[in-house]
N, C-alpha and C positions, 0 to 999 in steps of 0.2 A: 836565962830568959831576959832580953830586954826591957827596958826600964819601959817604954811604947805598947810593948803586949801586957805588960805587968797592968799596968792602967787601962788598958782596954778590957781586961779582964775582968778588972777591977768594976769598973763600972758598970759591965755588961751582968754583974750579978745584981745588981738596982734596977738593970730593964735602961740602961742608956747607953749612948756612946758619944764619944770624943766628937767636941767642935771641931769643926774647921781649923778652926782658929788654937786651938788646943793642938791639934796633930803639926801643924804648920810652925811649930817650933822644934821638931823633930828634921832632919835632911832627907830625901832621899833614899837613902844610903841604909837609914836607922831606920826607914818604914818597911823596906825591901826586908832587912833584916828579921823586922817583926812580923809581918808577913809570913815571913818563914819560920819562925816561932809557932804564930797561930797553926801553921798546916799541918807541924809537926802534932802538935796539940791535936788535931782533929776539928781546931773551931773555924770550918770554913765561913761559915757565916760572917764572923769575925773579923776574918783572912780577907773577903770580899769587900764589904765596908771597908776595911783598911785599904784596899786596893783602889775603890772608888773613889774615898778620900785624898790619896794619894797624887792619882790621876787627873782629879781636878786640881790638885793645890800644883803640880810638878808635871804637866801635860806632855814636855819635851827632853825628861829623865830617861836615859835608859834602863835606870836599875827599876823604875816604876813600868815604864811599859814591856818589858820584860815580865815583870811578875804578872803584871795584871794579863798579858799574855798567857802563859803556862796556869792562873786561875782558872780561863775563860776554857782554857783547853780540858784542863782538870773537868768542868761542865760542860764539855762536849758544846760549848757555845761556838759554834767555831767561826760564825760574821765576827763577831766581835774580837776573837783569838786573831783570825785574818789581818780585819784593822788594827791591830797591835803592832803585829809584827812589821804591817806596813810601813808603821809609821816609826818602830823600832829602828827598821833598815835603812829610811831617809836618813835617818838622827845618826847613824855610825856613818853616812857619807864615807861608802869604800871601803871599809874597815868591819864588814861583819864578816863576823866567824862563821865556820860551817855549822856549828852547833844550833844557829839561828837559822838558817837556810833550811837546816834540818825541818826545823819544825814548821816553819813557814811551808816546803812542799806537803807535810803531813798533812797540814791543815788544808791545803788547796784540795786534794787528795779527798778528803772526809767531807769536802763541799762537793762534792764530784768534776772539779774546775781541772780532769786532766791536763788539758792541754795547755792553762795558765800554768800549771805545774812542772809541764817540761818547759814551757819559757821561764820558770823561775830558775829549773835544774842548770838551763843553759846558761843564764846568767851568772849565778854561784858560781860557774866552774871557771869564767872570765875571770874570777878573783880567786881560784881555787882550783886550779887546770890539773887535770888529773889524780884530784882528790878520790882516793877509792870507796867511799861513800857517795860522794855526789854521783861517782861515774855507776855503781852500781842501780843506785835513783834512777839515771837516764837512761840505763838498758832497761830497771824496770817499767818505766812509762811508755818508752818504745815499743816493747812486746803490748802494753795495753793499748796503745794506741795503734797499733797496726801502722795500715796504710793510709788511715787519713791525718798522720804525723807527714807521712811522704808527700799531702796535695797542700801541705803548709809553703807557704812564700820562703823563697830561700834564704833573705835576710833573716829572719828570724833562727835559720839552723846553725848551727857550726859545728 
C-alpha cells in the first residue's frame, strides 16, 4: 500500500481528509497509484476524493485524468467519464492507445451519442488502421446505426 493511501486512511478513521496542500506533495504518478490502492480496498469514497484532489492539483496529467476517468465510469457517471477522456486524448496529442479509445466509445455508447461514437471509431482507426477491436466497434455501430450512418456527409466516413 502506498505511503498516500496509508494516510488517507489514516486520517479518514478521524472523519478527515488530506489538504490540498498535503496531497500536492505527492506526483501524479503516486496519487494514480493510491488511487488504485483505495479501489482495490473497496474505499471508493476515498478513491473519489483522491481523484478529485488530484484533478484539481494536476488538471493536465494523464495518469490523473485516466483514473479519475475509469472512477467516473466505475459510477456510471458517464458526462463526466466523457470529459475525461476528452480531455485525456487532447493531452496524448496522437499518441492514444486503443485501450483509451476503448473506453471513450463505451462511454459515448452508454450516453446514447452513437453516432459521435462511430466518428470517435473512425478516428481511432486513423491512428489504428485495422485494429481488430476498433474495426469490430465499427461494424458494431454500423449494424446500429443502419441507414442514417449512410445519410452522413462523406467527409466524415472513411
Amino acid at each position: 500500500m502506498s505511503q498516500l493511501s496509508q494516510a488517507l486512511m489514516s486520517e479518514a478513521t478521524f472523519g478527515r481528509m488530506l489538504s490540498d496542500r498535503e496531497v500536492s506533495r505527492f506526483s501524479p504518478a503516486e496519487i494514480r497509484e493510491a488511487i488504485a490502492d483505495l479501489v482495490a480496498q473497496d474505499k471508493m469514497d476515498l478513491a473519489n476524493a483522491l481523484g478529485d484532489a488530484g484533478i484539481s492539483l494536476y488538471p493536465e496529467s494523464e495518469d490523473i485524468l485516466a483514473m479519475c476517468a475509469l472512477l467516473a465510469e466505475s459510477r456510471q457517471d458517464w458526462t463526466t467519464a466523457e470529459e475525461m477522456l476528452a480531455q485525456l486524448i487532447l493531452q496524448q496529442a496522437g499518441t492514444t492507445p486503443v485501450a483509451t479509445w476503448q473506453h471513450y466509445i463505451r462511454v459515448l455508447r452508454c450516453l446514447c451519442e452513437l453516432q459521435s461514437a462511430m466518428q470517435i471509431t473512425e478516428h481511432a482507426l486513423e491512428s489504428h488502421p485495422e485494429n481488430p477491436v476498433l474495426m469490430a466497434e465499427l461494424q458494431s455501430l454500423m449494424n446500429l446505426l443502419g441507414d442514417s450512418h449512410a445519410m452522413q456527409p462523406t467527409e466524415t466516413r472513411h
